[in-house]
N, CA, C and O atoms as a GROMACS GRO file, in nm:
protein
  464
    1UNK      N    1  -7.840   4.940   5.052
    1UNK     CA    2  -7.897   5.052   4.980
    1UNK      C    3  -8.018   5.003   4.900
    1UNK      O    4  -8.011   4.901   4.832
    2UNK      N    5  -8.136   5.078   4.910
    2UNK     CA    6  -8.249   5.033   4.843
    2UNK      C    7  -8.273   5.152   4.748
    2UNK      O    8  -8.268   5.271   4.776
    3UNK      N    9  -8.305   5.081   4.605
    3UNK     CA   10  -8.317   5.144   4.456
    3UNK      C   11  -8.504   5.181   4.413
    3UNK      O   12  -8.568   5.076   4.407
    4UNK      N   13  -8.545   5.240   4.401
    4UNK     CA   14  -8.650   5.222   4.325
    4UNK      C   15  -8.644   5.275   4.183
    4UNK      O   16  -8.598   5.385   4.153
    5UNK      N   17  -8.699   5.178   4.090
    5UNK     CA   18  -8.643   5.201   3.950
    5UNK      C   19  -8.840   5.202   3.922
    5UNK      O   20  -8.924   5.125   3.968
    6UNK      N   21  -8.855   5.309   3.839
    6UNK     CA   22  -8.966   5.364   3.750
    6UNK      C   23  -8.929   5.316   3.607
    6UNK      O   24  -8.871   5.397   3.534
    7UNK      N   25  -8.963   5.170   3.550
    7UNK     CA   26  -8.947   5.111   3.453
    7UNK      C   27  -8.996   5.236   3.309
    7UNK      O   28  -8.906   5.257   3.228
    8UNK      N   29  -9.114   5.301   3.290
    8UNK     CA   30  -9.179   5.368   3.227
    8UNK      C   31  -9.077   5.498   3.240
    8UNK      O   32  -9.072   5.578   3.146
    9UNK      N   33  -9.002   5.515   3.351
    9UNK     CA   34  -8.968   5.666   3.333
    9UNK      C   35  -8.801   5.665   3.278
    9UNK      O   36  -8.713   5.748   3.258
   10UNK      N   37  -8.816   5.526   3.267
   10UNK     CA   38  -8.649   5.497   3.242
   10UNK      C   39  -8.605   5.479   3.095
   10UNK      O   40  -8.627   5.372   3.038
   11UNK      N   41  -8.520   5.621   3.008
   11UNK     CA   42  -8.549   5.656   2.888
   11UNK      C   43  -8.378   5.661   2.805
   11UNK      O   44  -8.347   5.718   2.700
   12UNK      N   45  -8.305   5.592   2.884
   12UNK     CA   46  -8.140   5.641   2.866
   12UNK      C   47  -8.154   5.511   2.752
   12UNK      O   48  -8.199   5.400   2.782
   13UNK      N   49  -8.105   5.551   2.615
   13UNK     CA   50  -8.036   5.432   2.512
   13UNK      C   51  -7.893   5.349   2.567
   13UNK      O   52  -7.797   5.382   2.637
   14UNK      N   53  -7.924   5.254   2.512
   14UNK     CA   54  -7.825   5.141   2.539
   14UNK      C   55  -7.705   5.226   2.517
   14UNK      O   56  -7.642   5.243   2.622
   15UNK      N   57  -7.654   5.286   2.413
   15UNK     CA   58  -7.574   5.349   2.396
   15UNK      C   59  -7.440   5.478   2.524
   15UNK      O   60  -7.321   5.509   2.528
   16UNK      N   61  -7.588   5.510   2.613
   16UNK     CA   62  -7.544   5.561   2.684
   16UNK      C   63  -7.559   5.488   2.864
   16UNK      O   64  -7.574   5.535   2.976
   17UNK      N   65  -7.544   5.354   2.805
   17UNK     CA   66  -7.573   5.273   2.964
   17UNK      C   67  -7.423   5.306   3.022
   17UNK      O   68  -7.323   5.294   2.951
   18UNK      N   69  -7.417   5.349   3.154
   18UNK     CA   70  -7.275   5.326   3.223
   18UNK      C   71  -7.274   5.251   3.313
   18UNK      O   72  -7.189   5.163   3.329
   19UNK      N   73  -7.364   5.272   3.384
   19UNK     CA   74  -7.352   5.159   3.552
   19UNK      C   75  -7.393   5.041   3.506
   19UNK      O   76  -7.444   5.036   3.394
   20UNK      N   77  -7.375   4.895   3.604
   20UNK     CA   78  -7.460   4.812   3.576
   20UNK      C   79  -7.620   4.813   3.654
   20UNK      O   80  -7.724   4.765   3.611
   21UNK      N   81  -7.602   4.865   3.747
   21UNK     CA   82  -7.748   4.897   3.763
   21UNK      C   83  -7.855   4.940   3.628
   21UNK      O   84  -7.968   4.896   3.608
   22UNK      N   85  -7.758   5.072   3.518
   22UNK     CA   86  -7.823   5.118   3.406
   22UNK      C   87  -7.870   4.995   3.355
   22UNK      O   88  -7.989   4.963   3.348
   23UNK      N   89  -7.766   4.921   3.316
   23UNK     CA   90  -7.757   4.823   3.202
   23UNK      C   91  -7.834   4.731   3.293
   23UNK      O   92  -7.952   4.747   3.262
   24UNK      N   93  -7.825   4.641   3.391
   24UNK     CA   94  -7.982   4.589   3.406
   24UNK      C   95  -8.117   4.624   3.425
   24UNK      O   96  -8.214   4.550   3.443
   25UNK      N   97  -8.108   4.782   3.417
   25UNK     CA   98  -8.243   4.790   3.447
   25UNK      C   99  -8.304   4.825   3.294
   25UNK      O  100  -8.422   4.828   3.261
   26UNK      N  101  -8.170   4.854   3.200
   26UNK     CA  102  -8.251   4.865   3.038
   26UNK      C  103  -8.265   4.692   3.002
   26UNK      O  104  -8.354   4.648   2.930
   27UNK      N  105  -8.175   4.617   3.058
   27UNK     CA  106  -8.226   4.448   3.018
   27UNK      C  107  -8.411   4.421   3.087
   27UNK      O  108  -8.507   4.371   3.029
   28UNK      N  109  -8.400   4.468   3.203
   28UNK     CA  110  -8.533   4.428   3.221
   28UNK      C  111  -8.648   4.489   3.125
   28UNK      O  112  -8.719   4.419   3.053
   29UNK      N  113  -8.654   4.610   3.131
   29UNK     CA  114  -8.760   4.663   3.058
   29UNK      C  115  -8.708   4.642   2.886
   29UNK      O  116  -8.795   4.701   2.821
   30UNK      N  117  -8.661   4.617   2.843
   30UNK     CA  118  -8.631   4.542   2.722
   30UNK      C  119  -8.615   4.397   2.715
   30UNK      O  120  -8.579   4.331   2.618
   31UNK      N  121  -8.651   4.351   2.845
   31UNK     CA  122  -8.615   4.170   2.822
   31UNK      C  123  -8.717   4.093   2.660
   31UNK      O  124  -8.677   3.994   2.598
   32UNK      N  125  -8.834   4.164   2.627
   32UNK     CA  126  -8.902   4.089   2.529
   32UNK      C  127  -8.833   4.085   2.410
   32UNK      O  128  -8.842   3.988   2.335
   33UNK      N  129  -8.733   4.222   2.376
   33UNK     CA  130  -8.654   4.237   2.274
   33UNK      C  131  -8.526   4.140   2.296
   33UNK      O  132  -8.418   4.197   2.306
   34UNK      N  133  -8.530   4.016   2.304
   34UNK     CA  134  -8.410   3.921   2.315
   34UNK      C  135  -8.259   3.986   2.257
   34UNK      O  136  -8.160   4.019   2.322
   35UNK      N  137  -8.279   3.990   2.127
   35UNK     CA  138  -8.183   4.022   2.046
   35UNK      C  139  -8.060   4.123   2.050
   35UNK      O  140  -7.945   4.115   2.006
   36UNK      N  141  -8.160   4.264   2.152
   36UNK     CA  142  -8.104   4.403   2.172
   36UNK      C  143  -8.024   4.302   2.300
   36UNK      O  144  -7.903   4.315   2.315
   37UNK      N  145  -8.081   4.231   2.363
   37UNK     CA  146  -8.036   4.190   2.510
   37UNK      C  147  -7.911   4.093   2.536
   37UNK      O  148  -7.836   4.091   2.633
   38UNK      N  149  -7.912   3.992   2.394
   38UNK     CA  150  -7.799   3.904   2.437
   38UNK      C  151  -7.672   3.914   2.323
   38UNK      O  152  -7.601   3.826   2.275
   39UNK      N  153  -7.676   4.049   2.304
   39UNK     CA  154  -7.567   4.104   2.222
   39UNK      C  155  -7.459   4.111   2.316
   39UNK      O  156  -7.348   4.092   2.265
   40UNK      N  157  -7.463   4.144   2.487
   40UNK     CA  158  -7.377   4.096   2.554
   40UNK      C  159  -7.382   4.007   2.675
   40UNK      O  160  -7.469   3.958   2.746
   41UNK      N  161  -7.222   4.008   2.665
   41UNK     CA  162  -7.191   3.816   2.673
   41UNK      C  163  -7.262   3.802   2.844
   41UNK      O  164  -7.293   3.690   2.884
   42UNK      N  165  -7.281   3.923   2.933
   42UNK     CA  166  -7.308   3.862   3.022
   42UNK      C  167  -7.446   3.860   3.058
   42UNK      O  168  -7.486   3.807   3.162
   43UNK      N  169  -7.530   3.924   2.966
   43UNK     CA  170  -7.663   3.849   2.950
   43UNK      C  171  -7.675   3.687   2.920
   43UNK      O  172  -7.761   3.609   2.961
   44UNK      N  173  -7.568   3.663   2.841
   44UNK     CA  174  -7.584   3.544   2.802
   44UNK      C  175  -7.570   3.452   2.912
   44UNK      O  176  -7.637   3.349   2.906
   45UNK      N  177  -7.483   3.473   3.031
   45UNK     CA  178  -7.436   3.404   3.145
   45UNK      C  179  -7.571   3.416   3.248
   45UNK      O  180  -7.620   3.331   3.321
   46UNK      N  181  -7.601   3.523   3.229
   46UNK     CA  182  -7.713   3.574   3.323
   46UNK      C  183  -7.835   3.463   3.330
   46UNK      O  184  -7.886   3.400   3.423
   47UNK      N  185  -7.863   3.468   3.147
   47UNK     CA  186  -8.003   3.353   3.124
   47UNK      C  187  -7.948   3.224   3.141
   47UNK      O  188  -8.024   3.134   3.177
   48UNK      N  189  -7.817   3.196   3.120
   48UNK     CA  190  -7.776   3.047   3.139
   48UNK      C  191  -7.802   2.993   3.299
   48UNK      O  192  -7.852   2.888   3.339
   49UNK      N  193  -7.738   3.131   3.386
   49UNK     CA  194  -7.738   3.089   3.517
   49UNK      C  195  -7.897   3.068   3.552
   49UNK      O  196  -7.934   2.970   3.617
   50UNK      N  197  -7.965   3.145   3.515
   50UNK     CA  198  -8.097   3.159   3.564
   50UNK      C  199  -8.159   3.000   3.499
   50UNK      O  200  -8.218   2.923   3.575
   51UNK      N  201  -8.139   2.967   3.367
   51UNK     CA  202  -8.217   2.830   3.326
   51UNK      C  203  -8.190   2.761   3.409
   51UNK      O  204  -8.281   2.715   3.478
   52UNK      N  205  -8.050   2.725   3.438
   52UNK     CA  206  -7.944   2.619   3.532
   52UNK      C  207  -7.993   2.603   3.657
   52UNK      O  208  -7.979   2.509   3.734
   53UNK      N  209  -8.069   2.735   3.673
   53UNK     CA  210  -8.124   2.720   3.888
   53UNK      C  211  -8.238   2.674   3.856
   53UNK      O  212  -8.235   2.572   3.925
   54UNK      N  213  -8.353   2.670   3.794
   54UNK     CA  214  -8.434   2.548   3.774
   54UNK      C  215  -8.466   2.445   3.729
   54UNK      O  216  -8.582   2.408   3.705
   55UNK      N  217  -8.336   2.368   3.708
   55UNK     CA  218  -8.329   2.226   3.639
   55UNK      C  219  -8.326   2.139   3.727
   55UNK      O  220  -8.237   2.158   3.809
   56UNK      N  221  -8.384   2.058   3.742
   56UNK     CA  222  -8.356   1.950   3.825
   56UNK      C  223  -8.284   1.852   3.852
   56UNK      O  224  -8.375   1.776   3.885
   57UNK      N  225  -8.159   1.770   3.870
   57UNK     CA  226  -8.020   1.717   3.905
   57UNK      C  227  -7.990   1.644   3.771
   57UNK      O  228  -7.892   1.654   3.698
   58UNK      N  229  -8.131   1.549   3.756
   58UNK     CA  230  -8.128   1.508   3.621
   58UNK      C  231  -8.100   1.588   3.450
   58UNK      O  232  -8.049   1.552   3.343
   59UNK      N  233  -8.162   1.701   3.501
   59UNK     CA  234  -8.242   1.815   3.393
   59UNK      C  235  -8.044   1.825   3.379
   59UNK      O  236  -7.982   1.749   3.303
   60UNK      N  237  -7.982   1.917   3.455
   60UNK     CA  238  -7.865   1.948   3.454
   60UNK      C  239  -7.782   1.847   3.442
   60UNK      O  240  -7.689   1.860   3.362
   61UNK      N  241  -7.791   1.767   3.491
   61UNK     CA  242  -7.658   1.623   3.455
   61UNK      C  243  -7.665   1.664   3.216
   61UNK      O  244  -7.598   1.711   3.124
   62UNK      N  245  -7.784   1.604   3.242
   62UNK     CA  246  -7.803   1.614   3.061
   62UNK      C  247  -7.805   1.735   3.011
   62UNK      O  248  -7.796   1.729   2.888
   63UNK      N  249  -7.813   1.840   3.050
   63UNK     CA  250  -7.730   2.010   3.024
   63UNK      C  251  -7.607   1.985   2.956
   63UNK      O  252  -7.571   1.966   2.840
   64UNK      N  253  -7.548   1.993   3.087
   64UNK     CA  254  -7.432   2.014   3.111
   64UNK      C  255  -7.311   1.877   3.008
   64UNK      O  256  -7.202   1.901   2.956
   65UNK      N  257  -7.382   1.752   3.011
   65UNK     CA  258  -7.346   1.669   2.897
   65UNK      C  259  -7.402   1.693   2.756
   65UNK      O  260  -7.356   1.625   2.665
   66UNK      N  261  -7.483   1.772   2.734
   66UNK     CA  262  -7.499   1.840   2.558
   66UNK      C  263  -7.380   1.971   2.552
   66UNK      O  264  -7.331   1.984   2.440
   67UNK      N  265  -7.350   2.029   2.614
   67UNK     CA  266  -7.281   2.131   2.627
   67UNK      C  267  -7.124   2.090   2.635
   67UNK      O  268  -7.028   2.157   2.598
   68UNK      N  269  -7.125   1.945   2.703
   68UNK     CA  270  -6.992   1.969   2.686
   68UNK      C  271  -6.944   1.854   2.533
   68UNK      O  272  -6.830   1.837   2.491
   69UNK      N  273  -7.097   1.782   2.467
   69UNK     CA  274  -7.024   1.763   2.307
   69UNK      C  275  -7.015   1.892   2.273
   69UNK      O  276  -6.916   1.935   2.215
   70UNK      N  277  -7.109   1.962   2.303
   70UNK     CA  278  -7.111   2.073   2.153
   70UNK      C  279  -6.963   2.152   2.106
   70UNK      O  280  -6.912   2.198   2.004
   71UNK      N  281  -6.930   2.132   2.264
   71UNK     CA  282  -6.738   2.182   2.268
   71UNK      C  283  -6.661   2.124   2.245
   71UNK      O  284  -6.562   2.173   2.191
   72UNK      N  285  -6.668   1.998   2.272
   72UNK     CA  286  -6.606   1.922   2.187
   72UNK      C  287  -6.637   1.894   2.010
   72UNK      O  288  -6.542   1.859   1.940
   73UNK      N  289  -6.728   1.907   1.970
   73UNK     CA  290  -6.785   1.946   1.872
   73UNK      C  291  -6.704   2.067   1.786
   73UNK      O  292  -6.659   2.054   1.672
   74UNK      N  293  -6.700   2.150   1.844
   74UNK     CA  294  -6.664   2.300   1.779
   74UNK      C  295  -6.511   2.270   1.800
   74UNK      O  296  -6.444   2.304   1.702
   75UNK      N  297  -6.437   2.211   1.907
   75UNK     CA  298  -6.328   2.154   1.884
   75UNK      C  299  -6.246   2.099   1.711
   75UNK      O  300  -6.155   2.136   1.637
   76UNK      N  301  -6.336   2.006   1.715
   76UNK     CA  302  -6.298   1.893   1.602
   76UNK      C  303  -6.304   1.949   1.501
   76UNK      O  304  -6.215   1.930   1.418
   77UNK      N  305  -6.424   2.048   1.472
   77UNK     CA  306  -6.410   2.154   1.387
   77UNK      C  307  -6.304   2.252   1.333
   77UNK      O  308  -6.248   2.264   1.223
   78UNK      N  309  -6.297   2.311   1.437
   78UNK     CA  310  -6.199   2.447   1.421
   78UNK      C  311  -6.033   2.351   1.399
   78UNK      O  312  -5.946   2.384   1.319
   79UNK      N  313  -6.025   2.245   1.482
   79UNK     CA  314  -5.891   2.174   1.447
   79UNK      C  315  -5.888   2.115   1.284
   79UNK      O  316  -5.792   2.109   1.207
   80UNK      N  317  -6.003   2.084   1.267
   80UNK     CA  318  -5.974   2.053   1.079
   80UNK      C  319  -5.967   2.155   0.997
   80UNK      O  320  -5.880   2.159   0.911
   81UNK      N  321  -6.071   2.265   1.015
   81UNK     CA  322  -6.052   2.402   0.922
   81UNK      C  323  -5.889   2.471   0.958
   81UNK      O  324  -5.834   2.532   0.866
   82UNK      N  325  -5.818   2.459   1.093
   82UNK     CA  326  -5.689   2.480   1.139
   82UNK      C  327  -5.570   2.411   0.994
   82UNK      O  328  -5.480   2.446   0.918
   83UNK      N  329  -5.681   2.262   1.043
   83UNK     CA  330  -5.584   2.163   0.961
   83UNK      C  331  -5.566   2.195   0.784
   83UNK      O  332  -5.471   2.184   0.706
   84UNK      N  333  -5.679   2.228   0.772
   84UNK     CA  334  -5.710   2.282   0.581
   84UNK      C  335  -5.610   2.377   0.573
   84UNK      O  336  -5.509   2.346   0.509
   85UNK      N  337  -5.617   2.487   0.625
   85UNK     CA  338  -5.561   2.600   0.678
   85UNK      C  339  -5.421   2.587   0.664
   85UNK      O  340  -5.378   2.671   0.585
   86UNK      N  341  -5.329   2.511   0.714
   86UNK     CA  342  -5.221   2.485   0.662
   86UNK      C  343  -5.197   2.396   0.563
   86UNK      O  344  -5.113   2.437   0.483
   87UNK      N  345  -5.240   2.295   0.541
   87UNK     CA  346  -5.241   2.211   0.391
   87UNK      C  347  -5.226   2.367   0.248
   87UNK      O  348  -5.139   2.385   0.163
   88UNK      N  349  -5.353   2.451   0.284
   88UNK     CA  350  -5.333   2.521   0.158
   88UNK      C  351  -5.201   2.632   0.144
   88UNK      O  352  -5.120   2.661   0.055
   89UNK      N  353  -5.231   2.675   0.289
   89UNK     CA  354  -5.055   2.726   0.327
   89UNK      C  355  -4.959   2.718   0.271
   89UNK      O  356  -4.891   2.808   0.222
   90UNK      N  357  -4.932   2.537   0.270
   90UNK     CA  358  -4.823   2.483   0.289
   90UNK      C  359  -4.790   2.467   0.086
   90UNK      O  360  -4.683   2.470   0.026
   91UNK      N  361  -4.918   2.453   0.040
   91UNK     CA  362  -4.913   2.455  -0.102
   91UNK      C  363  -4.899   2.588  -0.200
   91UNK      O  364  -4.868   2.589  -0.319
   92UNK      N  365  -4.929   2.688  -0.123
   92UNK     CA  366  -4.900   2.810  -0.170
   92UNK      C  367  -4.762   2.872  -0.141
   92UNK      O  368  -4.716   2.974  -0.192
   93UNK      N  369  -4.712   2.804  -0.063
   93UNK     CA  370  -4.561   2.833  -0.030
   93UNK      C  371  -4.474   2.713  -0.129
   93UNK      O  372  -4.366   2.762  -0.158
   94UNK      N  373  -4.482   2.646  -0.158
   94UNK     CA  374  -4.456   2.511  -0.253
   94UNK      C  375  -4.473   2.607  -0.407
   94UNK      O  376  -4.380   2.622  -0.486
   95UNK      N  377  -4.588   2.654  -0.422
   95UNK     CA  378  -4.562   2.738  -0.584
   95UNK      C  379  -4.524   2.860  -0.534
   95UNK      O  380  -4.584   2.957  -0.580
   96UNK      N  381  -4.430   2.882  -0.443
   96UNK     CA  382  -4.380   2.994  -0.489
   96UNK      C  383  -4.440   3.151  -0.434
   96UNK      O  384  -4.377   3.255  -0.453
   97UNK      N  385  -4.593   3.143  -0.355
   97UNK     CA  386  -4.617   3.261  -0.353
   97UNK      C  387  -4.593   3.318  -0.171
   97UNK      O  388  -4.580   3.257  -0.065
   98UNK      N  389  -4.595   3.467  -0.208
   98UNK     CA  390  -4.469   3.453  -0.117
   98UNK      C  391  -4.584   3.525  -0.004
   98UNK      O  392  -4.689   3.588  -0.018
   99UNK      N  393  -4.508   3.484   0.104
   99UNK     CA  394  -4.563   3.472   0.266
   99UNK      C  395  -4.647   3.621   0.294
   99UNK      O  396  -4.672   3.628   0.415
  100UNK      N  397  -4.681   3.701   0.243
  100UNK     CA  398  -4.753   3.810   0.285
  100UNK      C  399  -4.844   3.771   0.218
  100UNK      O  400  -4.946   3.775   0.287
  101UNK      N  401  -4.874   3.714   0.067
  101UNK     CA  402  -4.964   3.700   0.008
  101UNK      C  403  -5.072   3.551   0.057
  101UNK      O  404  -5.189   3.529   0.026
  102UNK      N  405  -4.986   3.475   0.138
  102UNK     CA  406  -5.023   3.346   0.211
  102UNK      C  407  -5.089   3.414   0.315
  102UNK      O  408  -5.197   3.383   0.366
  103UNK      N  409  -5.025   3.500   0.339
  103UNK     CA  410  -5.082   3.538   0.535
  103UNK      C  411  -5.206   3.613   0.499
  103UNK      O  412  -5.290   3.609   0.589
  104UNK      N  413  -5.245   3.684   0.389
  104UNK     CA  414  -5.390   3.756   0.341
  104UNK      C  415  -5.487   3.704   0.306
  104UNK      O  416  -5.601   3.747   0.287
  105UNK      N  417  -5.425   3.565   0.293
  105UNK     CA  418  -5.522   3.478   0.221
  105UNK      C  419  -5.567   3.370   0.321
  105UNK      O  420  -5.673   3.311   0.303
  106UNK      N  421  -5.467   3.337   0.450
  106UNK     CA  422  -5.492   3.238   0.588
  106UNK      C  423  -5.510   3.276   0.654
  106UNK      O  424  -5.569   3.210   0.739
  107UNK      N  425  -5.476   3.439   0.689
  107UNK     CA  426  -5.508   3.464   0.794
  107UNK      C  427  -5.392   3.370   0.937
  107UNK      O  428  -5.405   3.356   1.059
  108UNK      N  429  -5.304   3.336   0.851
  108UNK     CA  430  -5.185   3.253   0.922
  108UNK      C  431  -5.035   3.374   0.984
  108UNK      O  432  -4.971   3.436   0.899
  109UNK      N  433  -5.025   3.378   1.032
  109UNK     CA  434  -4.905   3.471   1.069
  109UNK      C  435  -4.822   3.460   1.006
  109UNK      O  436  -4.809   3.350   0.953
  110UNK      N  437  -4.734   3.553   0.981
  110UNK     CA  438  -4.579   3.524   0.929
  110UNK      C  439  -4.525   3.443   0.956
  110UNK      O  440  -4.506   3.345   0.886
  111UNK      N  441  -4.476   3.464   1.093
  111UNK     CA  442  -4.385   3.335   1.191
  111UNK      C  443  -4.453   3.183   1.168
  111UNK      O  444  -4.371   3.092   1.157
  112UNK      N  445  -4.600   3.145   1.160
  112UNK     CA  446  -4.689   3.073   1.143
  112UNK      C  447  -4.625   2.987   0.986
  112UNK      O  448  -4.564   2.883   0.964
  113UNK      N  449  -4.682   3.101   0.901
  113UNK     CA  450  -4.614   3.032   0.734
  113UNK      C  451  -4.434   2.989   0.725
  113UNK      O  452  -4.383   2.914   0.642
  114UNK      N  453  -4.367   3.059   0.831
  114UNK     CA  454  -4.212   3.060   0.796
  114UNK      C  455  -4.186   2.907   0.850
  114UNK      O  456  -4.087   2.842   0.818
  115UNK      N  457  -4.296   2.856   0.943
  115UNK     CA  458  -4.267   2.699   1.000
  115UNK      C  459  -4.274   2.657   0.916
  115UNK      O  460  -4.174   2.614   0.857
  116UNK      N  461  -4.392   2.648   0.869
  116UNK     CA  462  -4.415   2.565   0.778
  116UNK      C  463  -4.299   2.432   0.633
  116UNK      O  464  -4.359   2.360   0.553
   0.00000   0.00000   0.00000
């Protein structure tokens, strides 16, 4: 099936995108507005895939190894703020205050604080 899309005549808000045909053809004629564009996630996959097909073996070996500290990175992270996370838990249950008022304040589950 062949489409012809009139970029200029094409006037539907993001709001009312349904197809993905809609929704890529408002990414193209909005591609300069980044921001409106990589609000979703599969724009984000879209420009990744697209950088990724012109890198060269080298270019991508060292990609793909910054990408996979940065995850490991955000790892080590989220496991220590995890780790804080129950330390203060574990001390607010120690004086006494009681597990709904822990779970509003950790964001820790019930079942979560009752291990503890």
């Amino acid at each position: 099936m062949l489409s012809i899309i009139e970029l200029p005549k094409f006037k539907k808000p993001k709001e009312e995108l349904e197809t993905y045909i809609e929704k890529w053809t408002y990414f193209i004629k909005h591609a300069a507005d980044l921001e409106t564009i990589l609000e979703k996630r599969v724009f984000h996959k879209a420009f990744d895939l697209a950088n990724r097909a012109n890198m060269t073996s080298k270019e991508l070996a060292a990609y793909d190894a910054s990408i996979t500290v940065m995850l490991d990175e955000r790892g080590r992270i989220e496991g220590a703020e995890q780790r804080k996370t129950i330390r203060i838990a574990r001390s607010m249950k120690q004086d006494g205050i009681t597990p709904a008022v822990i779970s509003r304040g950790t964001e820790l589950t019930l079942e979560e604080i009752e291990r503890l």
